[in-house]
N, C-alpha and C positions, 0 to 999 in steps of 0.2 A: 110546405112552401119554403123555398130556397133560395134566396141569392147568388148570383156566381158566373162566370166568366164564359163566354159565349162557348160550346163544343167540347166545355173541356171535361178530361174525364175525372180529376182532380174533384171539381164541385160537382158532376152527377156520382161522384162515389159517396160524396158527403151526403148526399140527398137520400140515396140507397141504404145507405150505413145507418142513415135515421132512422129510414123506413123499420129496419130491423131491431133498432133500438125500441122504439115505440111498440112491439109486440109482432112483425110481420115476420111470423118464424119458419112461417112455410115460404117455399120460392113459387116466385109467381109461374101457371103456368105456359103463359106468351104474352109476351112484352110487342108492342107494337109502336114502329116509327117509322121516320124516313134514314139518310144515309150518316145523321150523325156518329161518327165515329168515336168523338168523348163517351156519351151516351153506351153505346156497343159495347164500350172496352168496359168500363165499370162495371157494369150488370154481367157479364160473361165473369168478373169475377165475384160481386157479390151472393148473384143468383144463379148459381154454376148449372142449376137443372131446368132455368127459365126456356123455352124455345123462342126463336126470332121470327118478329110476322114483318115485311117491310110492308109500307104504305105505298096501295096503288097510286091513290093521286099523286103524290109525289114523287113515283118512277115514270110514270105515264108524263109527266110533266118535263121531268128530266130526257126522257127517250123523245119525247118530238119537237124536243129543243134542238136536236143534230137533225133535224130533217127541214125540209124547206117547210115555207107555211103553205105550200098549194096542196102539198101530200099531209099533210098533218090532220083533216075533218079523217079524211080514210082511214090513214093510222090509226087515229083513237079509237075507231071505231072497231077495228080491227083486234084493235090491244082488249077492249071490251071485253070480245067475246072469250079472251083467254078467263078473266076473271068472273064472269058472269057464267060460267057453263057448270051443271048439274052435277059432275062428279070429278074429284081427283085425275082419273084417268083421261077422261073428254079435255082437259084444261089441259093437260100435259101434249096432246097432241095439237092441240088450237095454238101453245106456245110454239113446237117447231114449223108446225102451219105458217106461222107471223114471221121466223126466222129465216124459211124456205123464198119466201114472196120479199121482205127487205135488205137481208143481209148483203146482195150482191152489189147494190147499191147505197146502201146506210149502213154499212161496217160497225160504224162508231155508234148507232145508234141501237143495234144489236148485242153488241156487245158490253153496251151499258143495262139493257136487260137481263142477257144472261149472266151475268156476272153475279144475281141476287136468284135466279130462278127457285131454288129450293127453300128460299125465306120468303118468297112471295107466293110461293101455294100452300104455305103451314095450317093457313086458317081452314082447309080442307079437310082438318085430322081432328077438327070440332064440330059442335051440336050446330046444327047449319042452320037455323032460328038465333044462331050468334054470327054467321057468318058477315051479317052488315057491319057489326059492330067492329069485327078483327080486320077487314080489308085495309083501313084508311083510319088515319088520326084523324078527319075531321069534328068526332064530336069534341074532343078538347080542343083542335084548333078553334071549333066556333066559343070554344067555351071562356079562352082568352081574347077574343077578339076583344070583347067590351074593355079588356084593360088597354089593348092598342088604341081602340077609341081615344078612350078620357087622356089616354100619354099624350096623342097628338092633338086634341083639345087645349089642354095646358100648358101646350109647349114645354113638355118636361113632367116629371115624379119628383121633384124638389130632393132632400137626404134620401142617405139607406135606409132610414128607421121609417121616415115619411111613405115614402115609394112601398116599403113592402106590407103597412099600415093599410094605403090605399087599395092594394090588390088583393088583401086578404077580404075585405068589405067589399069589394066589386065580387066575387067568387062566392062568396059568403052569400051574397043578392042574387048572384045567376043559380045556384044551388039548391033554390028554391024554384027554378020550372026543371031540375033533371029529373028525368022516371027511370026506371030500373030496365033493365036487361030485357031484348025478348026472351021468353021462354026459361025467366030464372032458375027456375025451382034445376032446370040443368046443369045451373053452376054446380050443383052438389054432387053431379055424373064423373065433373071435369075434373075435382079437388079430390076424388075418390083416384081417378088414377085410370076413367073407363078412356077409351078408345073408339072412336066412332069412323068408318067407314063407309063413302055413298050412301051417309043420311041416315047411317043405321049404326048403334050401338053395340060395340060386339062385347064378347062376354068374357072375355081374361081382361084384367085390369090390368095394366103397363106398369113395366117395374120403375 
């Protein structure tokens, strides 16, 4: 846990640099967010072999923000299917599906999708028993909620030393209901270097 300046790449380098100080000598292998660009820049240089997964809820959220709200239940539901379908290949086509049916009308709204297409279907290229996990930041976002809570509670985190006191002890409390991974024992597939395609494990390990 870090202090530091809202997007900047400056303090998540400090964050990353830690990470590696403290023992993290392998690069992760997919980092998952939304469009912060501080974030992005660091990691592409500390973790030069890390791959990028963006986060659907928060493209999904960004893209039906350029569309009216009558068309947006559709939309969503639409964008859905792109991320919900059973293989690499099926998503790929359900993507220009979505772009064929809005583009001519939501330009801007399309083109804030494609813009990430190749970092939004990475989580395709893992154990698909993790695929809930790689979609969307939500389990950390919910995992920080509780510190937004007690923030807007007290009206404030009082000092630096105070504030980051308190969220280590709230984190420290949520940390105790997290459970592990679906289907962990794959984690060990992943760090080995396998490759899995439409749900299946192939058999040359990625250099």
């Amino acid at each position: 846990m870090l202090d530091g300046y809202p997007e900047s790449e400056q303090s998540w380098t400090e964050l990353l640099l830690g990470l590696k100080q403290r023992g993290l000598t392998i690069d992760p292998k997919i980092a998952i967010g939304d469009v912060a660009l501080g974030f992005w820049a660091a990691i592409r240089k500390v973790f030069t072999a890390t791959r990028e997964q963006r986060c659907w809820v928060h493209k999904t959220a960004s893209v039906l923000d350029k569309m009216p709200k009558s068309v947006q239940p559709k939309a969503k539901g639409d964008l859905r299917e792109i991320w919900q379908d059973e293989t690499k290949e099926v998503a790929e086509k359900a993507f220009d599906v979505y772009c064929e049916m809005y583009e001519a009308q939501y330009p801007n709204a399309c083109n804030c999708l494609k813009k990430d297409r190749s970092v939004l279907l990475t989580f395709y290229d893992f154990p698909a028993e993790h695929w809930s996990h790689l979609k969307t930041t939500s389990s950390i976002e919910s995992t920080f909620a509780i510190i937004r809570l007690r923030h807007r509670k007290v009206k404030g985190s009082g000092s630096r030393h105070a504030s980051l006191a308190m969220m280590f002890k709230l984190e420290e409390s949520a940390s105790k209901k997290w459970r592990r991974l679906n289907c962990q024992e794959k984690i060990a597939h992943v760090i080995e270097g396998r490759t899995f395609k439409d749900r299946v494990m192939q058999e040359e390990i990625a250099a």
